[in-house]
FIKOLZA-1660 file (N, C-alpha, C; in steps of 0.1 Angstrom, whole numbers, plus 5000, padded with zeros to 4 digits):
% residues 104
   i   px   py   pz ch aa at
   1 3779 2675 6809  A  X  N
   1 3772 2677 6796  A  X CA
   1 3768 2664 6790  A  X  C
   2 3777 2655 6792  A  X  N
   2 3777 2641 6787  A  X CA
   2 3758 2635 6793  A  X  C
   3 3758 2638 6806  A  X  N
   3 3751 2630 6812  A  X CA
   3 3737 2638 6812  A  X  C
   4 3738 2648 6808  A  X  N
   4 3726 2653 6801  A  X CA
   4 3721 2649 6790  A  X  C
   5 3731 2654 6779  A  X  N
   5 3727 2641 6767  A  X CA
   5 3722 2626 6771  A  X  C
   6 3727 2622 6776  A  X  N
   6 3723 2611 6783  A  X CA
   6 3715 2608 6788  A  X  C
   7 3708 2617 6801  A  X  N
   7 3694 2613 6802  A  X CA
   7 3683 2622 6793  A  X  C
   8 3687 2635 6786  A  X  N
   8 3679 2633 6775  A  X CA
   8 3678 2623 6761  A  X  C
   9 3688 2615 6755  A  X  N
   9 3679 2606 6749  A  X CA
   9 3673 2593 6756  A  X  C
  10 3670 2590 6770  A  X  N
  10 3667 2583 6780  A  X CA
  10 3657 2586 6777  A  X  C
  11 3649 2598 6778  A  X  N
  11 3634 2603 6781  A  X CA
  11 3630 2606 6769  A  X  C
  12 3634 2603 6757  A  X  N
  12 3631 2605 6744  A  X CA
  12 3625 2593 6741  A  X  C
  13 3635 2579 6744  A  X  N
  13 3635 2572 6741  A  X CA
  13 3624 2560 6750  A  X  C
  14 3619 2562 6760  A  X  N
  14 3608 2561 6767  A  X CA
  14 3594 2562 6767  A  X  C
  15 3591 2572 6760  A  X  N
  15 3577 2575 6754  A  X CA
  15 3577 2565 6743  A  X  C
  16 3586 2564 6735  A  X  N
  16 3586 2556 6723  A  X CA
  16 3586 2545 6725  A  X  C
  17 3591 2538 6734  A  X  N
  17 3589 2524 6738  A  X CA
  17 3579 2520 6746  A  X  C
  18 3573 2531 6752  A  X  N
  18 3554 2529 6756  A  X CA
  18 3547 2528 6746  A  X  C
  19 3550 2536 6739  A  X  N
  19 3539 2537 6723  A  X CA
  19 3537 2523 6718  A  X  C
  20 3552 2515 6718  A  X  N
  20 3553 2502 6704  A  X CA
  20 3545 2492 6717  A  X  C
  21 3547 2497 6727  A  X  N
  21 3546 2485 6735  A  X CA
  21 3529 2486 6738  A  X  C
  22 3527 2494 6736  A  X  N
  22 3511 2496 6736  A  X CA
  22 3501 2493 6726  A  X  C
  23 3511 2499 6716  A  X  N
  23 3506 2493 6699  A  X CA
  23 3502 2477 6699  A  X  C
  24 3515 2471 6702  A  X  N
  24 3513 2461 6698  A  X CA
  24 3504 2450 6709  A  X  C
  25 3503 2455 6725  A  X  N
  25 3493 2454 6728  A  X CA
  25 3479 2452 6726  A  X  C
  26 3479 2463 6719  A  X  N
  26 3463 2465 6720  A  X CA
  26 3457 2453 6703  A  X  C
  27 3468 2461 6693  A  X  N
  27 3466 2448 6681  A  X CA
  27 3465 2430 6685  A  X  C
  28 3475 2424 6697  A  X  N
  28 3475 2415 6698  A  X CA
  28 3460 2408 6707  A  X  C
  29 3456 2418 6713  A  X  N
  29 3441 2415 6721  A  X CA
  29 3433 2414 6715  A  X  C
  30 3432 2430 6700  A  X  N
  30 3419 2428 6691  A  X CA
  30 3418 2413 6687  A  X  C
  31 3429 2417 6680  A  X  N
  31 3432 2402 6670  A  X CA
  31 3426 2387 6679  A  X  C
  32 3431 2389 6690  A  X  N
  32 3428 2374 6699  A  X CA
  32 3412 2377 6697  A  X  C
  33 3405 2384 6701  A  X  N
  33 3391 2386 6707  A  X CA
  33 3386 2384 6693  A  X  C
  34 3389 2393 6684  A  X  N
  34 3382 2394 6667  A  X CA
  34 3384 2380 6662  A  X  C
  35 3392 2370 6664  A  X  N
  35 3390 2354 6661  A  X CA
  35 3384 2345 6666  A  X  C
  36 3382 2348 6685  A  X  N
  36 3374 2341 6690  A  X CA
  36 3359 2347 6685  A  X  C
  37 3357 2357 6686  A  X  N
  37 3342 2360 6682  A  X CA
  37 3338 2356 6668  A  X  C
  38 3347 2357 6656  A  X  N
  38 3348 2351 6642  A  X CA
  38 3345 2334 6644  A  X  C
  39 3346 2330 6652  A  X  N
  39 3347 2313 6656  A  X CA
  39 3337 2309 6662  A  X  C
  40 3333 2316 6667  A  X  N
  40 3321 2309 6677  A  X CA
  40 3304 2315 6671  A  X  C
  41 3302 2305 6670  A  X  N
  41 3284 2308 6661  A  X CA
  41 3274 2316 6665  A  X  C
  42 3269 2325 6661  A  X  N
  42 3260 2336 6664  A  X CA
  42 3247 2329 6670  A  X  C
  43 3244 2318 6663  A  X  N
  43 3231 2311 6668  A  X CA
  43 3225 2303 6682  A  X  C
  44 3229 2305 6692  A  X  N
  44 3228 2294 6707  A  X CA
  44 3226 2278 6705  A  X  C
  45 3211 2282 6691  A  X  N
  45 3212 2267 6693  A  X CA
  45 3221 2257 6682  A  X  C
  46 3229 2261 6677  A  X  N
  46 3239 2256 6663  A  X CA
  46 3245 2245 6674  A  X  C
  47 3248 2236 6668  A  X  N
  47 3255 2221 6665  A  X CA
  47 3269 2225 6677  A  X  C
  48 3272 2217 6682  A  X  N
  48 3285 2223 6690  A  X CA
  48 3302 2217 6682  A  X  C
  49 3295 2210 6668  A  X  N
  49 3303 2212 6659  A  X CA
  49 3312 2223 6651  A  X  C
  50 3300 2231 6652  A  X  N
  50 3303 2244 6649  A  X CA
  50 3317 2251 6653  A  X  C
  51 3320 2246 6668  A  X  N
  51 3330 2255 6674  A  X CA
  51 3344 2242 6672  A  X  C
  52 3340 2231 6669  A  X  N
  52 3350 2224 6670  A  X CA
  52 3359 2225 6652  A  X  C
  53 3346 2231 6646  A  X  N
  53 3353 2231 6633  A  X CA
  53 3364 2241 6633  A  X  C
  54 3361 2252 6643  A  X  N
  54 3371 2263 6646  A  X CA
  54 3379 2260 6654  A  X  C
  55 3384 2249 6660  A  X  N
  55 3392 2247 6667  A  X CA
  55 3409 2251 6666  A  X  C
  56 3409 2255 6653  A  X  N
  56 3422 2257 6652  A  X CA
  56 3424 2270 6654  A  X  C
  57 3414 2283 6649  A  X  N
  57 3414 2294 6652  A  X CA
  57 3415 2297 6663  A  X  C
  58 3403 2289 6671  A  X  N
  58 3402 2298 6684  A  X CA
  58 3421 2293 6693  A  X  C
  59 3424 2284 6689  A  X  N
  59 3440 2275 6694  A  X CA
  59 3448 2287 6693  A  X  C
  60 3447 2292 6684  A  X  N
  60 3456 2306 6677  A  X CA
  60 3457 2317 6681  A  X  C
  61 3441 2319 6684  A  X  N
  61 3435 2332 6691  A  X CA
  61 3445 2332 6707  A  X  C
  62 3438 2321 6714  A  X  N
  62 3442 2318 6726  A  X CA
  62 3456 2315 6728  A  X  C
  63 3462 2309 6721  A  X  N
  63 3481 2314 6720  A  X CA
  63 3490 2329 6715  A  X  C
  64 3476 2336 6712  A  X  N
  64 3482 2351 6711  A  X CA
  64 3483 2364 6722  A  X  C
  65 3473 2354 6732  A  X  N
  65 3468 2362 6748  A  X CA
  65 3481 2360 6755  A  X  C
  66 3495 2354 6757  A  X  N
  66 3501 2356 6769  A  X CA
  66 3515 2368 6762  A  X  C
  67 3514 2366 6748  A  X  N
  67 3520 2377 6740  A  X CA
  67 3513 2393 6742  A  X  C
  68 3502 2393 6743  A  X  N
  68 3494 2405 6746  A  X CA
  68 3495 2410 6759  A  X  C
  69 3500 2399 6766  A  X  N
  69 3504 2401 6781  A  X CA
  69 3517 2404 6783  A  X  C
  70 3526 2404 6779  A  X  N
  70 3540 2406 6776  A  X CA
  70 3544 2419 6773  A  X  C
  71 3537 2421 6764  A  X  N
  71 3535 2436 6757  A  X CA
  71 3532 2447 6766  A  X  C
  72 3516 2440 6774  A  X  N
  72 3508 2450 6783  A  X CA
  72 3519 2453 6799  A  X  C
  73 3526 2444 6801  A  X  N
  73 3535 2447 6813  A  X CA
  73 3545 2451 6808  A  X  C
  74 3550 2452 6795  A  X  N
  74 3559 2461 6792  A  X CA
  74 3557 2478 6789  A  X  C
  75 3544 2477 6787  A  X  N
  75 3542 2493 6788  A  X CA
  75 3536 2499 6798  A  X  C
  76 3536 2490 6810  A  X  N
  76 3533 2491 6822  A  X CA
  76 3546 2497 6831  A  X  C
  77 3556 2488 6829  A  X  N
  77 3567 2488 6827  A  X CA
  77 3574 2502 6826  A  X  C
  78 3573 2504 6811  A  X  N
  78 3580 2518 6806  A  X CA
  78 3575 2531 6810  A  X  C
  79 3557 2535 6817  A  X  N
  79 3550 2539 6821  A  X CA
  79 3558 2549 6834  A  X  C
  80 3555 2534 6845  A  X  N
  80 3566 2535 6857  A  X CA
  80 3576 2539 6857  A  X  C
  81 3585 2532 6846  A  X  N
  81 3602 2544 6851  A  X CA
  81 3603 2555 6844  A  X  C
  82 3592 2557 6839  A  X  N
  82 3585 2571 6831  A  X CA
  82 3584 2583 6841  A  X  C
  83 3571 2576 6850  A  X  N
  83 3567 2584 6858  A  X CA
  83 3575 2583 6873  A  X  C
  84 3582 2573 6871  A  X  N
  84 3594 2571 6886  A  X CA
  84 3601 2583 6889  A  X  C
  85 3601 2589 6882  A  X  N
  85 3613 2603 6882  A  X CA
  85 3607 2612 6886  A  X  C
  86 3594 2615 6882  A  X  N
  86 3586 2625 6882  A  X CA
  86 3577 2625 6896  A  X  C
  87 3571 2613 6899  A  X  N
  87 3561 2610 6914  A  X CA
  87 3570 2600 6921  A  X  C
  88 3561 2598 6933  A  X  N
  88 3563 2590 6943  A  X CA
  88 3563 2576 6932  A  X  C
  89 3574 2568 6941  A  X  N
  89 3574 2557 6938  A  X CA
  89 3565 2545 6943  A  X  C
  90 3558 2552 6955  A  X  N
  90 3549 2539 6960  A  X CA
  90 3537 2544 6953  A  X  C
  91 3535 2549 6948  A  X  N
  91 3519 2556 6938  A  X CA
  91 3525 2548 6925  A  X  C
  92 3537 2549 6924  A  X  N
  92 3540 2545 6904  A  X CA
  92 3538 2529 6903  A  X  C
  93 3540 2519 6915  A  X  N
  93 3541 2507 6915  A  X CA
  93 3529 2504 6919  A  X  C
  94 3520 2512 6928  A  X  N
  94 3500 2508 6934  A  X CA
  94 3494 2509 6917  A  X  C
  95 3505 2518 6911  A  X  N
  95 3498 2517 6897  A  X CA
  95 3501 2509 6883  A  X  C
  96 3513 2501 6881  A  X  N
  96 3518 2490 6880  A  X CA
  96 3515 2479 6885  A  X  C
  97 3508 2474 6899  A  X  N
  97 3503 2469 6904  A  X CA
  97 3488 2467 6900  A  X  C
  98 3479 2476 6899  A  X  N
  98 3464 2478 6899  A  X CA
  98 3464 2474 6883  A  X  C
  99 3474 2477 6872  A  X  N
  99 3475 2474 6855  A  X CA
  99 3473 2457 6858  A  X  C
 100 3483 2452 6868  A  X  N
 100 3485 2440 6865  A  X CA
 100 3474 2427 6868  A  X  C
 101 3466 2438 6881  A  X  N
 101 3455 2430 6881  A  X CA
 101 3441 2427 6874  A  X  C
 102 3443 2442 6867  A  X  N
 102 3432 2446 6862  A  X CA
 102 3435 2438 6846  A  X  C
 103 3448 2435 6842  A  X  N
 103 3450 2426 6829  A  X CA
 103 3450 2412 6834  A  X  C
 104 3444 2406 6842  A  X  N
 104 3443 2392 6850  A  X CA
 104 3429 2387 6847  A  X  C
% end
């Protein structure tokens, strides 16, 4: 009985930790991308001043991408031993594997 309880709040508690880990994902990418594009000048031929005056944004932007990565293999992560129970395990890791390349 115990260990049913047990692996049900396991599988409760798994979807929810794909969710935050996804959430915060996907916020930490916008955010990176929406300051690098906020930084860099709409015009081609503008001053290459322009991007240096943003240099500290885009610094910020770019120090928020290996956090977004952190996140993204964590819900890659939770996915897997999500779906580890349910399918093959060499299909759940080609697909863990294919996330990881494909966030490279």
């Amino acid at each position: 009985m115990d260990q049913e309880v047990a692996r049900l709040r396991r599988s409760l508690k798994t979807p929810r930790a794909a969710a935050i880990a996804g959430i915060i994902f996907s916020l930490l990418l916008i955010t990176s991308e929406v300051l690098v594009w906020l930084s860099i000048p709409s015009d081609p031929s503008a001053s290459p001043l322009e991007v240096v005056r943003h240099a500290k944004t885009v610094s910020i932007s770019l120090n928020l991408v290996p956090f977004a990565g952190i996140a993204f293999l964590w819900f890659m992560a939770v996915v897997r031993d999500h779906l580890g129970e349910l399918g093959d395990r060499f299909f759940v890791t080609v697909f863990l594997g294919s996330g990881c390349c494909t966030w490279q």
